[in-house]
C-alpha positions, -999 to 999 in steps of 0.1 A, spaced: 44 397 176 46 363 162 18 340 157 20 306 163 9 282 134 -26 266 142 -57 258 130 -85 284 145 -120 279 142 -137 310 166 -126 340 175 -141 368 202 -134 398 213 -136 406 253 -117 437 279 -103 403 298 -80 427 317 -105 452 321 -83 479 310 -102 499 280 -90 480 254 -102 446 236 -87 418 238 -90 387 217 -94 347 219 -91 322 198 -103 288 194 -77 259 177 -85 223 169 -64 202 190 -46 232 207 -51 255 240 -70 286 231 -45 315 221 -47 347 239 -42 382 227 -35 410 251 -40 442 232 -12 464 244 -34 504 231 -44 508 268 -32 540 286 -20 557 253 -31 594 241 -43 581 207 -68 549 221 -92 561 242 -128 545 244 -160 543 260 -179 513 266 -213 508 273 -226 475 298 -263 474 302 -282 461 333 -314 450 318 -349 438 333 -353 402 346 -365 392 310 -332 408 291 -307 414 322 -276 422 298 -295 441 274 -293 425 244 -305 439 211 -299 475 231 -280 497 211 -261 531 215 -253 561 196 -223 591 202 -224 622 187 -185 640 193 -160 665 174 -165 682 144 -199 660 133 -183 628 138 -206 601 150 -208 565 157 -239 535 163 -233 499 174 -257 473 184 -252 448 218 -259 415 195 -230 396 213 -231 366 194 -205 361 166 -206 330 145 -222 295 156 -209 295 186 -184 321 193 -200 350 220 -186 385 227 -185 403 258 -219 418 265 -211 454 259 -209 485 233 -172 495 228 -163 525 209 -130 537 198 -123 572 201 -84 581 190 -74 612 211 -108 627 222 -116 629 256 -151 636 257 -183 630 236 -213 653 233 -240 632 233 -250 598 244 -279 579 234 -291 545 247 -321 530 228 -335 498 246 -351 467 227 -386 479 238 -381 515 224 -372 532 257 -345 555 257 -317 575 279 -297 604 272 -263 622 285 -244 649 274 -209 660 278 -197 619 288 -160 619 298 -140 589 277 -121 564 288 -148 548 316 -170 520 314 -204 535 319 -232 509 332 -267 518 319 -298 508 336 -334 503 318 -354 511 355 -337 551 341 -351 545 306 -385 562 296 -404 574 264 -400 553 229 -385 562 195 -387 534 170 -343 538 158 -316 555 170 -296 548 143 -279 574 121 -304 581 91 -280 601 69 -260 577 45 -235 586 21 -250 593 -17 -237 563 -36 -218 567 -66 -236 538 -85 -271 523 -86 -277 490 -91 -301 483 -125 -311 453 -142 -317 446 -182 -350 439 -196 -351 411 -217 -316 390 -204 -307 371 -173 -275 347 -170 -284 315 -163 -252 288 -158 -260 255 -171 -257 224 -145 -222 209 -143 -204 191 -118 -165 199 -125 -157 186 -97 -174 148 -101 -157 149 -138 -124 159 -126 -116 153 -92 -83 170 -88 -89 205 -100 -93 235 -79 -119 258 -94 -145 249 -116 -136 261 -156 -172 253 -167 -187 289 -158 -166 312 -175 -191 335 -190 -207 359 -194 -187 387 -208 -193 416 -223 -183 438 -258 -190 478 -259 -197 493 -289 -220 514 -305 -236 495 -332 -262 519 -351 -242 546 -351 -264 569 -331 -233 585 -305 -248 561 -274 -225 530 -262 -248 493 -273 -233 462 -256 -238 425 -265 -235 402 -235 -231 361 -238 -250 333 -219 -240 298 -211 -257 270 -229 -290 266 -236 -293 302 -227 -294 329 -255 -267 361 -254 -283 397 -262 -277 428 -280 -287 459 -264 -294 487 -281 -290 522 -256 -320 545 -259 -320 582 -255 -333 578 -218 -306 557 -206 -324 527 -208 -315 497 -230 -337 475 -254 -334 441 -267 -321 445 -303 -332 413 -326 -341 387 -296 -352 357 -322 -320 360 -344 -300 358 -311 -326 327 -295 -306 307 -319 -272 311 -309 -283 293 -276 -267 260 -283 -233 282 -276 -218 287 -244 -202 331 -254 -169 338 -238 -153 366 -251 -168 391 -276 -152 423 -298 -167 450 -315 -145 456 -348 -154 465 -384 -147 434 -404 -152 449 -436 -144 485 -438 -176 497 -442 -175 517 -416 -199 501 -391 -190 476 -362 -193 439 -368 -188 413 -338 -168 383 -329 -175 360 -304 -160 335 -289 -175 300 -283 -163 282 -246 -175 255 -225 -153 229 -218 -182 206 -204 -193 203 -240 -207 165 -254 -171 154 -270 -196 143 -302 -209 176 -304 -175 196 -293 -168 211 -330 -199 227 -332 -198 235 -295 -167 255 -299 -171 272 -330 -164 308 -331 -185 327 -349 -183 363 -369 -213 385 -372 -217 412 -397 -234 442 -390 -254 440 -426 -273 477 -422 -252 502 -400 -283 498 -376 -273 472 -354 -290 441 -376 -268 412 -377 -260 383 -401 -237 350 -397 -219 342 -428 -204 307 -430 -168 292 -434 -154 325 -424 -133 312 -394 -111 285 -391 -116 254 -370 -97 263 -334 -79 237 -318 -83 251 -279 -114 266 -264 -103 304 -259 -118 331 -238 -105 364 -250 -103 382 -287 -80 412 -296 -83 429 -326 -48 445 -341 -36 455 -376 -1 437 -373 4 435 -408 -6 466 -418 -29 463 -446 -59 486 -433 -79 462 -418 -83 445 -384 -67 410 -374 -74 386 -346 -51 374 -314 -77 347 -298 -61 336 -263 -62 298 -259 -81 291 -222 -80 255 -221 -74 220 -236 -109 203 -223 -104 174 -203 -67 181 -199 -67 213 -176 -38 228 -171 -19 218 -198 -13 245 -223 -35 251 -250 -28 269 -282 -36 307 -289 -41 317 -322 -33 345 -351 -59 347 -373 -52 375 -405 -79 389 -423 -84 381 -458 -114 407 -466 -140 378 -468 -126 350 -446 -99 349 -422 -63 328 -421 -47 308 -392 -10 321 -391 5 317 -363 31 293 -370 47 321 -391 35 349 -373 34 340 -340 50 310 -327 61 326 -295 25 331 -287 12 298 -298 15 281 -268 21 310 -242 -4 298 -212 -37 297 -200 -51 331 -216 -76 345 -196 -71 384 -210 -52 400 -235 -50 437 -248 -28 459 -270 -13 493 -255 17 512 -259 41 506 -231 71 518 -243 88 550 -261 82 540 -292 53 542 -319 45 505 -321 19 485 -294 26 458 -270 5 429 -267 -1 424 -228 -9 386 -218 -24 374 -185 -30 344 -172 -33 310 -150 1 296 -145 21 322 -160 37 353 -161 22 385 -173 39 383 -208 48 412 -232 52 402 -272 58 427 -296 56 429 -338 89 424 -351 102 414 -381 64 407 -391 67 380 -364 46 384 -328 79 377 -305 78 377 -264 101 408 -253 91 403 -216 127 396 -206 141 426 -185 107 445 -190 86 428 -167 92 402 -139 85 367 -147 63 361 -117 39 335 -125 5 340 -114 -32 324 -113 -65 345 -118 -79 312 -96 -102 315 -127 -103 350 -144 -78 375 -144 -78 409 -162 -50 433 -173 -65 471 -176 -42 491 -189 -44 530 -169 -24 561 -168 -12 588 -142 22 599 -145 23 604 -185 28 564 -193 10 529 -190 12 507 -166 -5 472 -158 -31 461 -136 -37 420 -131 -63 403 -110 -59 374 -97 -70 350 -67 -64 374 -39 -52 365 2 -81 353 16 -79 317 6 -63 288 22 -41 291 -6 -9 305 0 20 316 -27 56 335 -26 87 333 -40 105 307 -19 72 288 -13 51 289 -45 21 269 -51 29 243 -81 11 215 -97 27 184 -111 5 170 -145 9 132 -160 -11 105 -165 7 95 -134 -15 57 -133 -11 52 -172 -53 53 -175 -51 75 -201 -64 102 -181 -44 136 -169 -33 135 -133 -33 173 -123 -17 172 -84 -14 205 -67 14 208 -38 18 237 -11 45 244 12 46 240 51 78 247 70 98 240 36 84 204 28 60 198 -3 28 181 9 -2 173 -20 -33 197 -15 -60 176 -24 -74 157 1 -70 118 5 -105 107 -4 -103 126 -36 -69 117 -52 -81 81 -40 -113 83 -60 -90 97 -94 -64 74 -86 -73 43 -69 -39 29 -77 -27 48 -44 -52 34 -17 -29 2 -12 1 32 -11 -13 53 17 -42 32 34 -42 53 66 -57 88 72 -26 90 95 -1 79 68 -15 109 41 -18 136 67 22 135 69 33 125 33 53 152 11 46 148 -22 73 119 -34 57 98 -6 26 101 -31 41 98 -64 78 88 -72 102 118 -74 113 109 -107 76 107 -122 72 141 -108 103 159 -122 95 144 -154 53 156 -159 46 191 -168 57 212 -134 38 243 -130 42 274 -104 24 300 -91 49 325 -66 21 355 -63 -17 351 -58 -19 388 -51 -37 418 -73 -11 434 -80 -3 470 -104 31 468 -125 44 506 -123 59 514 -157 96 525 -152 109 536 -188 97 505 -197 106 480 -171 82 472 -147 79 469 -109 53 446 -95 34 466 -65 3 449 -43 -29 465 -46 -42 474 -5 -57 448 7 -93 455 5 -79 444 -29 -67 410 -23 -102 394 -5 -120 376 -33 -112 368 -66 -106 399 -90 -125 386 -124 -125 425 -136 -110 459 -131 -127 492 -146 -103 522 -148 -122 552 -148 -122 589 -134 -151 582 -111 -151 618 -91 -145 645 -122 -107 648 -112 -74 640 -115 -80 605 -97 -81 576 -116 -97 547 -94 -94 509 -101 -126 495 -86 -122 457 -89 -150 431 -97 -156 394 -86 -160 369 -70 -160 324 -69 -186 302 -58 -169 271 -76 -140 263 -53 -134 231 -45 -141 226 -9 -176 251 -18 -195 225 -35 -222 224 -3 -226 263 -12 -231 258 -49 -262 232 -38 -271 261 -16 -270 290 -46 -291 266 -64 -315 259 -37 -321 293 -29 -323 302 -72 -354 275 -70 -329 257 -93 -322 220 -92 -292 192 -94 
């Protein structure tokens, strides 16, 4: 079937031909509603029975009635007749239930909104079966199936922390970008600090906010390790953190990484410093020594620690996240060697490939290949999954015939798990998902063109779709005007913008020559591991409907099965700044 483009605003469901099957409508803005015939009726594997109610004068379709079938081998099903979908989108006023090849149902139970109930047993399929409320008698307060699934997880909270985002508008400081890059923590670093065999974790805050250490007890439970050392780290917004031992003394130290691109300019060095802490007891009781780490010249978001050069103790390979102001030009990622009691920028001699690689948003070491040596794996917005390798004592990029160069976008975070099943590694990437208007492939990838297009001294990021093969700007005509007033004399008309391609907005020339950017997947995808090379496969789509910001690979049922339950989601989308006021109203937090 092919589906005509429009723009669709409702949809119900309704049997318009009476048949035994559901049809559907749809709603479009400036377009005759579509219909959908659904084509199951009349076949062995899509038979039904639906329920129509013929209520009292007060309630004469029976709404808030609802229904419950009991049929094969314990199956059952419940539904509810709330007919309205939406603002103003309505259903038909019935219960429909699906019921592949069986014929007949067991039992039948019909629960009206004042309690009364009617029964049947042994109910044919494939009929419409009108109930009536004069039949109904007695009163049960559900009919609802009671028995639930045991969960797998529990939720549970943490004593003694709570992230709390500081106040920023991203999109009032910077018109043309998508997602907001202001609220990038808090993250997370495992490790067991005082040595007693239980997993600890320190978790970061935003500004203003102070991260935690938390020590696990013997119960389960976790306590706050050390909260007034830690209440003055809150003029830090934490991104990334990593449990390592510094020092050889056989304990884990910490590193954490200091983000925030909102930062006061005046204040931005110290904003952005990252900081080392040493573990000065084996028991978890921290220290900050001074003019260990070098200045940074990016904000970053991810640490990995790696011995490249071989010397016996642990290096750094901090992934540059962004140049502030100036998103999304690359920033610089950095090598930093450790010197026993301070540690050395060098990554113009070790790792010049990886100095200016992308927009880092994960990065992890894992073997990938035959031999003994690791691979660095590098994720993130506008780029390729990238694999760099030690060799010659320099960090060089080997991704050429291992792994596709696909460029991707997290749409703000996006992680790279490393799991195993068939005897090697393979690669797991989040990213923005399918259930955006956003829409990327390989002949009709997203892209953004960055300049200081108006010579304001200010960075002009403009993002561009395809429709039908033309280029057309994404942002919307109030905004670039507002960030570029220059172009309110070039396109004065609503009228005039709703049809322009992109060179009707800028000059081609000034486009081919800023900083082009592309983006031909915006699935979560898993690269299969083929001897090496890799074969990008999409994750099923229950995958690929929000934003994937983390993945877990576990065993999570005692077996051989390894799942991949993905985390995440994104508030600050531009277009969702009337939810963000929403979240905050409803947090008792104000503008």
């Amino acid at each position: 079937m092919t589906i005509p483009a429009a723009w669709s605003c409702g949809a119900v469901w309704s049997d318009l031909d009476a048949d035994g099957d559901l049809d559907l409508v749809t709603n479009n803005l400036e377009d005759p509603a579509f219909v959908y015939q659904n084509a199951s009726a009349g076949k062995d594997d899509a038979r039904y029975l639906q329920i129509a109610f013929k209520g009292p004068k007060e309630n004469p379709l029976g709404v808030g009635a609802s229904a419950a079938i009991y049929y094969g081998d314990g199956e059952k099903q419940y539904a509810e007749n709330f007919p309205s979908r939406g603002i103003f989108s309505s259903v038909e006023h019935l219960i429909h239930f699906g019921l592949g090849k069986n014929k007949q149902i067991d039992r039948l139970v019909v629960r009206w909104p004042d309690g009364k109930t009617q029964e049947w047993n042994q109910v044919a399929t494939d009929q419409r079966l009108i109930v009536q409320y004069k039949d109904a008698g007695g009163k049960v307060a559900s009919i609802a199936p009671t028995k639930v699934a045991t969960p797998r997880f529990k939720e549970s909270t943490i004593p003694g922390y709570a992230h709390l985002e500081n106040e920023f508008n991203d999109f009032e400081a910077y018109p043309l970008i998508p997602w907001t890059q202001s609220d990038q923590s808090p993250m997370m670093a495992v490790g067991d600090v005082n040595r007693d065999g239980l997993d600890d974790f320190f978790i970061g805050n935003a500004f203003d906010q102070a991260p935690a250490l938390m020590i696990q007890q013997p119960s389960g439970g976790f306590k706050s390790a050390n909260p007034a050392f830690w209440e003055q780290e809150k003029i830090y917004e934490d991104h990334g953190a990593a449990f390592f031992d510094v020092d050889g003394d056989g304990d884990l130290d910490l590193y954490v990484i200091s983000g925030g691109w909102e930062a006061n300019p005046q204040i931005s060095k110290l904003a952005w410093e990252n900081r080392l802490y040493i573990n000065t007891d084996g028991k978890g009781t921290f220290m900050r020594p001074q003019g260990v780490i070098p200045e940074l010249p990016s904000v970053a978001q991810r640490v990995a620690p790696y011995d490249y050069d071989g010397d016996g103790d642990l290096d750094l390979f901090v992934g540059g996240r962004l140049t502030p102001a100036n998103w999304p030009l690359t920033p610089s990622s950095v090598i930093l060697r450790n010197d026993k009691d301070h540690f050395t920028d060098v990554t113009s001699t070790v790792g010049p490939d990886f100095a200016r690689c992308g927009m880092v948003t994960d990065l992890q070491w894992a073997n990938l290949d035959t031999d003994a040596d690791l691979e660095l794996v590098v994720v993130g917005e506008w780029m390729p999954v990238t694999l760099f390798k030690m060799k010659d004592g320099k960090l060089s990029n080997v991704s050429s015939g291992k792994i596709p160069q696909i460029e991707t976008v997290s749409g703000i975070d996006c992680q790279s798990p490393i799991w195993t099943e068939d005897g090697d590694l393979d690669i797991v990437t989040g990213n923005l998902g399918l259930n955006t208007r956003l829409t990327a492939s390989s002949d009709a990838p997203l892209r953004c063109f960055a300049a200081d297009f108006d010579k304001n001294n200010t960075l002009d990021p403009i993002m561009a779709y395809y429709e039908e093969g033309k280029l057309y700007p994404l942002v919307q005509k109030e905004v670039l005007h507002k960030h570029m007033p220059v172009l309110k004399k070039r396109l004065l008309y609503a009228r005039d913008y709703a049809v322009a391609t992109i060179d009707k907005v800028w000059p081609q020339a000034d486009l081919d020559a800023s900083v082009n950017l592309y983006i031909h997947t915006l699935a979560t995808c898993w690269w299969e591991n083929q001897s090496g090379k890799f074969v990008q496969r999409s994750l099923p789509i229950q995958a690929q409907v929000a934003p994937v910001q983390g993945i877990v690979t576990a065993d999570l049922n005692g077996g051989r099965l390894y799942g991949h339950p993905p985390a995440g989601n994104r508030y600050g989308m531009e277009g969702n700044q009337p939810l963000q006021c929403l979240k905050r109203h409803l947090s008792g937090r104000r503008r």
